[in-house]
C-alpha positions, -999 to +999 in steps of 0.1 A: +608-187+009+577-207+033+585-175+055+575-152+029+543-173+014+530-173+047+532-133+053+517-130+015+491-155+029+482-138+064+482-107+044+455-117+021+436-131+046+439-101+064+423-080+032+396-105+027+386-099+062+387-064+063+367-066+026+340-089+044+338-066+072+336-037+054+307-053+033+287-061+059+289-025+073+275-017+039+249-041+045+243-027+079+241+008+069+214+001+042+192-021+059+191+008+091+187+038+062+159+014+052+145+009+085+143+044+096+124+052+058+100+028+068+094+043+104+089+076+087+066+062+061+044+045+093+043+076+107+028+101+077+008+068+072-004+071+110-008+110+106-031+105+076-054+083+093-056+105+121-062+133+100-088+117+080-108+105+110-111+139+122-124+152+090-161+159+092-184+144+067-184+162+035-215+144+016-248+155+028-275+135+039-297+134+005-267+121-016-265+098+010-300+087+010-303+081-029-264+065-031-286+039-002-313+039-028-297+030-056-280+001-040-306-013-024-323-016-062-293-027-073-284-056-051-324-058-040-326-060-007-324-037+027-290-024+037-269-003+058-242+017+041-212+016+064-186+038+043-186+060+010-152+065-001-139+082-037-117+060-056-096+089-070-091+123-065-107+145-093-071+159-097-057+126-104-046+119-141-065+087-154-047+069-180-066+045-201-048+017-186-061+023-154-099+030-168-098-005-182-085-019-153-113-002-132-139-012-161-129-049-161-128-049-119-164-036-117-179-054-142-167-088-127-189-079-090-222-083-106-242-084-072-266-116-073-303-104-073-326-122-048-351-150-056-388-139-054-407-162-033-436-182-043 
Protein backbone atom coordinates (compact mmCIF):
# COMPACT_ATOMS: atom_id res chain seq x y z
CA UNK A 1 0.00 0.00 0.00
CA UNK A 2 3.26 2.91 0.94
CA UNK A 3 4.34 1.61 -2.57
CA UNK A 4 1.39 2.74 -4.21
CA UNK A 5 0.85 6.26 -2.18
CA UNK A 6 4.23 7.10 -3.15
CA UNK A 7 3.64 6.50 -7.14
CA UNK A 8 0.10 8.55 -6.62
CA UNK A 9 2.42 11.10 -4.85
CA UNK A 10 5.42 11.30 -7.53
CA UNK A 11 2.63 11.37 -9.91
CA UNK A 12 1.07 14.46 -8.62
CA UNK A 13 4.00 16.05 -8.20
CA UNK A 14 4.93 15.26 -11.46
CA UNK A 15 1.49 17.23 -12.80
CA UNK A 16 1.97 20.10 -10.58
CA UNK A 17 5.30 20.52 -12.17
CA UNK A 18 4.33 20.17 -15.60
CA UNK A 19 1.13 22.67 -14.56
CA UNK A 20 3.86 25.32 -13.17
CA UNK A 21 5.90 24.94 -16.11
CA UNK A 22 3.38 25.18 -18.43
CA UNK A 23 2.18 28.44 -16.66
CA UNK A 24 5.12 30.10 -16.83
CA UNK A 25 5.42 29.40 -20.64
CA UNK A 26 2.08 31.31 -20.63
CA UNK A 27 3.71 33.91 -18.79
CA UNK A 28 6.64 33.93 -21.08
CA UNK A 29 4.65 34.01 -24.24
CA UNK A 30 2.66 37.05 -23.11
CA UNK A 31 5.14 39.17 -21.73
CA UNK A 32 7.43 38.63 -25.33
CA UNK A 33 3.88 39.24 -27.47
CA UNK A 34 3.93 42.33 -25.19
CA UNK A 35 7.33 43.23 -25.79
CA UNK A 36 7.41 43.02 -29.37
CA UNK A 37 3.83 45.37 -29.43
CA UNK A 38 5.72 47.78 -27.66
CA UNK A 39 8.75 47.75 -30.09
CA UNK A 40 6.29 48.26 -32.86
CA UNK A 41 4.52 50.97 -31.08
CA UNK A 42 8.29 52.84 -30.48
CA UNK A 43 8.80 52.48 -33.91
CA UNK A 44 5.37 54.22 -35.57
CA UNK A 45 6.11 56.54 -32.60
CA UNK A 46 9.80 57.19 -33.99
CA UNK A 47 8.32 57.33 -37.66
CA UNK A 48 5.94 60.10 -36.63
CA UNK A 49 8.41 62.28 -35.17
CA UNK A 50 10.53 61.89 -38.04
CA UNK A 51 7.75 62.61 -40.28
CA UNK A 52 6.60 65.53 -38.50
CA UNK A 53 10.03 67.13 -38.33
CA UNK A 54 10.35 67.09 -41.93
CA UNK A 55 7.06 68.67 -42.51
CA UNK A 56 7.44 72.29 -43.57
CA UNK A 57 5.77 75.06 -41.75
CA UNK A 58 2.26 75.32 -42.67
CA UNK A 59 1.33 78.81 -40.71
CA UNK A 60 2.54 81.85 -42.53
CA UNK A 61 4.42 84.45 -41.08
CA UNK A 62 1.45 87.12 -40.36
CA UNK A 63 -0.51 84.59 -38.27
CA UNK A 64 2.59 84.11 -36.71
CA UNK A 65 3.36 87.68 -36.01
CA UNK A 66 -0.28 88.56 -34.49
CA UNK A 67 -0.42 84.84 -32.51
CA UNK A 68 3.29 86.81 -30.99
CA UNK A 69 1.20 89.86 -30.56
CA UNK A 70 -1.47 88.71 -28.82
CA UNK A 71 0.63 87.05 -26.27
CA UNK A 72 2.88 89.44 -25.56
CA UNK A 73 -0.49 91.69 -24.52
CA UNK A 74 -1.55 89.04 -22.80
CA UNK A 75 1.22 88.01 -20.50
CA UNK A 76 2.84 91.84 -21.08
CA UNK A 77 6.09 91.53 -21.82
CA UNK A 78 8.58 90.69 -24.89
CA UNK A 79 8.88 87.09 -26.00
CA UNK A 80 9.98 84.59 -28.34
CA UNK A 81 7.48 82.01 -29.47
CA UNK A 82 9.36 78.73 -29.70
CA UNK A 83 6.48 76.26 -31.01
CA UNK A 84 2.69 76.62 -32.18
CA UNK A 85 1.12 73.37 -32.08
CA UNK A 86 -2.91 72.48 -32.56
CA UNK A 87 -4.41 70.76 -29.77
CA UNK A 88 -6.83 68.66 -31.95
CA UNK A 89 -7.35 67.90 -35.27
CA UNK A 90 -10.44 69.71 -36.77
CA UNK A 91 -11.58 66.14 -37.60
CA UNK A 92 -11.55 65.05 -34.14
CA UNK A 93 -15.03 64.61 -32.36
CA UNK A 94 -15.14 66.85 -29.16
CA UNK A 95 -17.33 65.61 -26.59
CA UNK A 96 -18.44 67.96 -23.94
CA UNK A 97 -16.45 66.13 -21.46
CA UNK A 98 -13.36 66.93 -23.00
CA UNK A 99 -14.50 70.82 -23.73
CA UNK A 100 -14.90 71.16 -19.99
CA UNK A 101 -11.81 69.55 -19.24
CA UNK A 102 -10.02 71.93 -21.77
CA UNK A 103 -12.17 75.00 -20.27
CA UNK A 104 -11.25 74.24 -16.69
CA UNK A 105 -7.29 73.58 -17.69
CA UNK A 106 -7.01 76.97 -19.46
CA UNK A 107 -8.72 78.92 -17.23
CA UNK A 108 -6.47 77.80 -14.23
CA UNK A 109 -2.93 79.32 -16.26
CA UNK A 110 -3.96 82.85 -15.87
CA UNK A 111 -0.52 84.41 -16.89
CA UNK A 112 0.56 86.97 -14.05
CA UNK A 113 0.72 90.50 -15.60
CA UNK A 114 3.88 92.54 -14.72
CA UNK A 115 4.18 95.33 -12.12
CA UNK A 116 4.47 98.93 -13.62
CA UNK A 117 7.31 100.65 -12.23
CA UNK A 118 7.30 103.78 -10.30
Amino acid sequence: MTGRITQEMAALSLAGIAIVFAVLAVIASAVALLKMLDDRWQRAEARNVAQASARTQDIDETTLVLLSAAAAVAVGGRFRVRRIRRLLSPLTKRTPWSAQGRLILQGSHQPRRKRELR
